[in-house]
C-alpha positions, 0 to 999 in steps of 0.5 A: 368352489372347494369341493368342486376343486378337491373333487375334481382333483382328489376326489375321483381318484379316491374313488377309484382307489377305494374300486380298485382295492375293493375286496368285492372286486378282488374276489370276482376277477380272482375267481375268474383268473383261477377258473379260466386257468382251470379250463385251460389246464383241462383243455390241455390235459384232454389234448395230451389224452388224445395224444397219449391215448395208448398210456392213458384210460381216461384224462380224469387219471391224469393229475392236475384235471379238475373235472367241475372247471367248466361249471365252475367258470361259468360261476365265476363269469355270472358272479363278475356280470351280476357283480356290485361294488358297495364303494358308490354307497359309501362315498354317498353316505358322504354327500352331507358331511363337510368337506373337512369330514370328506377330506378325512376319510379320503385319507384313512388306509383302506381296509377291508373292515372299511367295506363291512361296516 
């Protein structure tokens, strides 16, 4: 009854914060932010070409145009569907520890280091 307690209370929300802070989920929701802004950025360029067409030769001149933003993106967006959080593994390895044992890893910082091991 414990466990089911601690769980039920504690517990779940250990394991979103361990999601959450993940390095794993960090790196696939940065690439997709910095790749979208990429596209964005790009896209907007090409329209300030159009509009300047008589000044410009090519939006590839124009600084900030990142001409692998497209191709980039799509990377990101694969990386983000084919992505996997190793947190579930982890709390796993758990399942046969005591609840003592559980209730003290739920409070160790949560490291990087901590999703290498």
């Amino acid at each position: 009854m414990l466990t089911k307690k601690w769980f039920l209370t504690d517990g779940i929300a250990w394991v979103v914060k361990l999601v959450h802070q993940s390095p794993e989920l960090e790196k696939v929701v940065a690439d997709l932010v910095n790749n979208v802004n990429a596209v964005r950025v790009n896209t907007r360029i090409k329209q300030g070409f159009k509009a300047a067409h008589d000044s410009v030769r090519s939006a590839k001149e124009v600084p900030g145009h990142d001409e692998g933003a497209e191709d980039a993106l799509n990377v990101a967006i694969k990386a983000f569907d084919d992505f996997h959080i190793s947190v579930p593994g982890k709390i796993a390895s758990l399942v046969d520890k005591p609840l003592s044992v559980i209730k003290q890893r739920s409070e160790l910082p949560i490291v990087k280091e901590d999703y290498e091991s």
